[in-house]
C-alpha positions as CSV (number, residue, x, y, z in Angstrom):
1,X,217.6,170.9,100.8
2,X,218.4,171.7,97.4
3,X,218.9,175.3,96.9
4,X,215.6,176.8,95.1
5,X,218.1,178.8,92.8
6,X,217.7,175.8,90.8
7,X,213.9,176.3,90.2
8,X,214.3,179.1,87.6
9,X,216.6,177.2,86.1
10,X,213.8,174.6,85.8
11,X,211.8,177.2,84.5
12,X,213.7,177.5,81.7
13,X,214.5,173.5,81.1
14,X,210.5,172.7,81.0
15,X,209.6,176.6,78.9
16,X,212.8,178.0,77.2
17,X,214.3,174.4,75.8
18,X,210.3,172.5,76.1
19,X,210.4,168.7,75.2
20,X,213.5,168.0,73.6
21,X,215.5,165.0,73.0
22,X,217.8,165.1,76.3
23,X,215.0,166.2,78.6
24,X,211.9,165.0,78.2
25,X,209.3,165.6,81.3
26,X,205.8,164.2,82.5
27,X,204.4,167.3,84.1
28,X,202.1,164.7,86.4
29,X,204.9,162.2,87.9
30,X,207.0,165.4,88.4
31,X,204.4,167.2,90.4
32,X,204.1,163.9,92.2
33,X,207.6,163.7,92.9
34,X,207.3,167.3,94.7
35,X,204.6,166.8,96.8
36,X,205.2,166.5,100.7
37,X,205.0,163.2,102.4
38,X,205.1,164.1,105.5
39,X,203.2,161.4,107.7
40,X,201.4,160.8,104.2
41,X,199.1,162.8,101.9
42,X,195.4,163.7,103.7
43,X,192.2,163.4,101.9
44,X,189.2,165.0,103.8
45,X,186.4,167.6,102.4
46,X,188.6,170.4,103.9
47,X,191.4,169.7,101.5
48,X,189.8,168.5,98.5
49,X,190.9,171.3,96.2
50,X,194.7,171.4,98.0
51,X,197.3,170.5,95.3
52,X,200.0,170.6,98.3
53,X,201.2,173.2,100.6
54,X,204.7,175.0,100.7
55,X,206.7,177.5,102.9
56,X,207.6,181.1,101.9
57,X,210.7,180.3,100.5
58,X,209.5,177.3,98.3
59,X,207.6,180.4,96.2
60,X,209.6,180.1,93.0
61,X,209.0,176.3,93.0
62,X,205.2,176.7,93.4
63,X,205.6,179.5,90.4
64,X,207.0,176.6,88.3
65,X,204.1,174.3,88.6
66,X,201.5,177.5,88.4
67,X,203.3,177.9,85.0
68,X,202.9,174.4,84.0
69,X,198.7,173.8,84.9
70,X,197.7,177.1,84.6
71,X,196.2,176.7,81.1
72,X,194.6,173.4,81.5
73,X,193.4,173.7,84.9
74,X,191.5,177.1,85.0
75,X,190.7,176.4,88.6
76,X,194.2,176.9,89.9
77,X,195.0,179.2,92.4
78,X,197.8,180.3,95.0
79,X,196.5,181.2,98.3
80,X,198.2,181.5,101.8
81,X,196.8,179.3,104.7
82,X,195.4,182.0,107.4
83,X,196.1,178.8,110.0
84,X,199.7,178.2,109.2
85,X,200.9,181.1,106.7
86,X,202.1,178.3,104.3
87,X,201.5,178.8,100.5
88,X,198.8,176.2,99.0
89,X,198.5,175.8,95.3
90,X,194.7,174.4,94.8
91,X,193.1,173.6,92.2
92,X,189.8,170.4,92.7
93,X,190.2,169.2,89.5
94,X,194.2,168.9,89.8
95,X,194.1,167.8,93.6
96,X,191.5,165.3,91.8
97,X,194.2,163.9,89.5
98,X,196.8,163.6,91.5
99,X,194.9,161.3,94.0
100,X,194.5,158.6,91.8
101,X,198.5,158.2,92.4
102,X,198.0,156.8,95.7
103,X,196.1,154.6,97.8
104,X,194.2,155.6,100.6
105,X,193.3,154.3,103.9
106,X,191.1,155.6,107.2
107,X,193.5,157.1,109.3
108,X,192.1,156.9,112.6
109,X,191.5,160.1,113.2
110,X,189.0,162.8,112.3
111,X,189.1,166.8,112.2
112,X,186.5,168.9,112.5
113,X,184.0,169.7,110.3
114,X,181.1,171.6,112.2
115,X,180.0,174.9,111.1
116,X,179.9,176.5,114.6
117,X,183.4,177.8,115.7
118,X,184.7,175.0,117.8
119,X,186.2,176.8,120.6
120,X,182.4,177.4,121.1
121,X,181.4,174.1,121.6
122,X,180.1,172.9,124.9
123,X,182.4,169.4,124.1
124,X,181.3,167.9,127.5
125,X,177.5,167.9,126.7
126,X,177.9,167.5,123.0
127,X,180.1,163.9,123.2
128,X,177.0,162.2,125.2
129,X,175.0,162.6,122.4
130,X,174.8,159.7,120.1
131,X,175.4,161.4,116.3
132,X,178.5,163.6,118.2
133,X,181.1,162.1,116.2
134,X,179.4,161.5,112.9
135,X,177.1,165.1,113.1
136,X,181.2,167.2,114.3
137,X,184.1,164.8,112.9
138,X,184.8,163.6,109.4
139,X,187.2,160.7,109.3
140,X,190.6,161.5,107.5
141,X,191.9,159.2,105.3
142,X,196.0,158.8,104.6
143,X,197.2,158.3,101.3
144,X,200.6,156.3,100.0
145,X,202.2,156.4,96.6
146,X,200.9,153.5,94.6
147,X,203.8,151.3,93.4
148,X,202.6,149.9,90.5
149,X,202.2,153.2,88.4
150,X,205.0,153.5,86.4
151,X,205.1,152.3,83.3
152,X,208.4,154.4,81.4
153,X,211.6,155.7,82.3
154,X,210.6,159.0,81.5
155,X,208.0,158.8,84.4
156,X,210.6,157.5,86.6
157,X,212.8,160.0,85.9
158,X,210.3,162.9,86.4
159,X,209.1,161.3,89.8
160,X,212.4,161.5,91.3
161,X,213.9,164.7,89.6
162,X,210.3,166.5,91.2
163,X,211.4,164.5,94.6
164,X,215.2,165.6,93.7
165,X,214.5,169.2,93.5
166,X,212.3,169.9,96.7
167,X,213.5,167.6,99.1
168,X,217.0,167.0,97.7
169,X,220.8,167.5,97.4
170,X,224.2,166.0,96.8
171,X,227.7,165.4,98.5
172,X,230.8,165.1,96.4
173,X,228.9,161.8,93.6
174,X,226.4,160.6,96.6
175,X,223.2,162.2,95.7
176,X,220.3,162.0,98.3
177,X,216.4,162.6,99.2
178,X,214.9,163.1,102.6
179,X,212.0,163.6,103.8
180,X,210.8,163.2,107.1
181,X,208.2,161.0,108.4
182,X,207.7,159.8,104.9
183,X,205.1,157.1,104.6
184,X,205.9,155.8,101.6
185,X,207.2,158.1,99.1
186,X,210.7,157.5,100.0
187,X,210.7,154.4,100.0
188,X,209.2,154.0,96.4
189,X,212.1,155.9,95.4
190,X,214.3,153.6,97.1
191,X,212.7,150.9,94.2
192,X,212.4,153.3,91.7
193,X,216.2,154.1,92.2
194,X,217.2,150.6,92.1
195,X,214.9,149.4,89.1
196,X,216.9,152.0,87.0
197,X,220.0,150.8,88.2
198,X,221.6,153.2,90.2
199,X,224.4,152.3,92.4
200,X,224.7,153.0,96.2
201,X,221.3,153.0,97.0
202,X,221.0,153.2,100.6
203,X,217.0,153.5,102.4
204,X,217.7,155.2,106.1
205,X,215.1,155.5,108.6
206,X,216.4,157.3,111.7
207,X,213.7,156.1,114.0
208,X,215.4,157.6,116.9
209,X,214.8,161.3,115.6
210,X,211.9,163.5,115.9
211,X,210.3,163.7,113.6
212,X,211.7,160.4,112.1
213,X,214.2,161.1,109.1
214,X,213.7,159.3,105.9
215,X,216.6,159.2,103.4
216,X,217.4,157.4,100.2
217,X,220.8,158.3,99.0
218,X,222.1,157.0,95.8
219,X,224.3,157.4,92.9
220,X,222.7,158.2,89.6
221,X,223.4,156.5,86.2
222,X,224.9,158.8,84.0
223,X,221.6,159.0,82.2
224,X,219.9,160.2,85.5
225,X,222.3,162.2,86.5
226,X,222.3,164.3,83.0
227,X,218.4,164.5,83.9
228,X,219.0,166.2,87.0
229,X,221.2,168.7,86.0
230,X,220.5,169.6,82.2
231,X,219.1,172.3,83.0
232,X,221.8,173.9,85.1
233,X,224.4,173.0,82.1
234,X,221.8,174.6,79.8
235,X,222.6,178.1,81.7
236,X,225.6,177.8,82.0
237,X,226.3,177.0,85.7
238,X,228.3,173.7,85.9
């Protein structure tokens, strides 16, 4: 993975030099291009207001985008999962948003959504009644990034420099992404990638892992490539 020194250098590229002409960012595609694919994005009443979720480490990236929405989404708010520990920005109206990026599905499966604490739950009696399942469960549906919304470069480039800086890295001029058991995020940046013309583009699914890696590697045009590291010439430190 990338190393997160890199997100205060972001900092600076979206605060300290804003829009200008060699870096120009959509704040919504590259929040997109962050978010976690891992076995798809979940919609269910329990999430609603979950932007995404992050480990400690990923603090200074979540810090970034809490800079960027804070002022127009007076709703947002850090807080740390007391199931997992994780981080979870959340905000309804920006969780809201960002849902209209993908399409989503029933999943097949359902989580919990009683009031009672469900270790409590006498499971045996309650599953021959006939409302069990629709009174206890709420179906969970799985969402994939839509491919038909990008409609500029500079959304492209934002998607996958989001993408770039959470989930990616670089060997020698081969640049790469992976994240596993993507559902489809990956491979939009596969066609994303190649629409903009990037050579080497290279879409690996090792389906004999656990969990199953998903990996674009590419190299950028020079114009991409000065995206990805403007800010880090900005500072100083290439």
């Amino acid at each position: 993975m990338k190393s997160l020194l890199f997100i205060p250098l972001l900092f600076c590229a979206f605060h300290c030099f804003g829009q200008s002409s060699d870096i120009k960012i959509n704040n919504d595609y590259f929040l997109l291009g962050t978010l976690n694919d891992y076995m798809g994005r979940d919609k269910y009443s329990e999430v609603a207001n979950r932007v995404d979720e992050y480990y400690p480490n990923e603090k200074p990236l979540v810090s970034v985008l809490d800079s960027i929405y804070k002022n127009s989404y007076p709703d947002l708010a850090l807080a740390t999962s007391p199931q997992t520990g994780r981080l979870e920005l959340r905000s309804t109206l920006l969780s809201q948003k960002i849902n209209d990026f993908y399409d989503f599905q029933p999943s097949g499966r359902g989580t919990y959504c009683g009031k009672a604490d469900f270790k409590t739950l006498n499971l045996d009696s309650l599953a021959k009644t006939p409302d069990f399942h629709s009174k206890y469960f709420e179906s969970v549906y799985t969402g994939s990034v839509k491919t038909d919304i990008f409609t500029s470069d500079s959304e492209r480039f934002s998607f996958i420099a989001g993408a770039y800086i959470r989930f990616g890295g670089k060997k020698d001029s081969l640049y790469y992404i992976s994240i596993s058991n993507s559902t489809s995020k990956v491979k939009v940046l596969a066609e994303q990638l190649k629409y903009l013309k990037c050579t080497n583009v290279d879409y690996v699914i090792k389906k004999d892992y656990i969990p199953c890696g998903h990996t674009v590697y590419f190299t950028p045009t020079e114009e991409l490539r000065n995206y990805l590291e403007t800010s880090y010439r900005k500072q100083g430190h290439l």
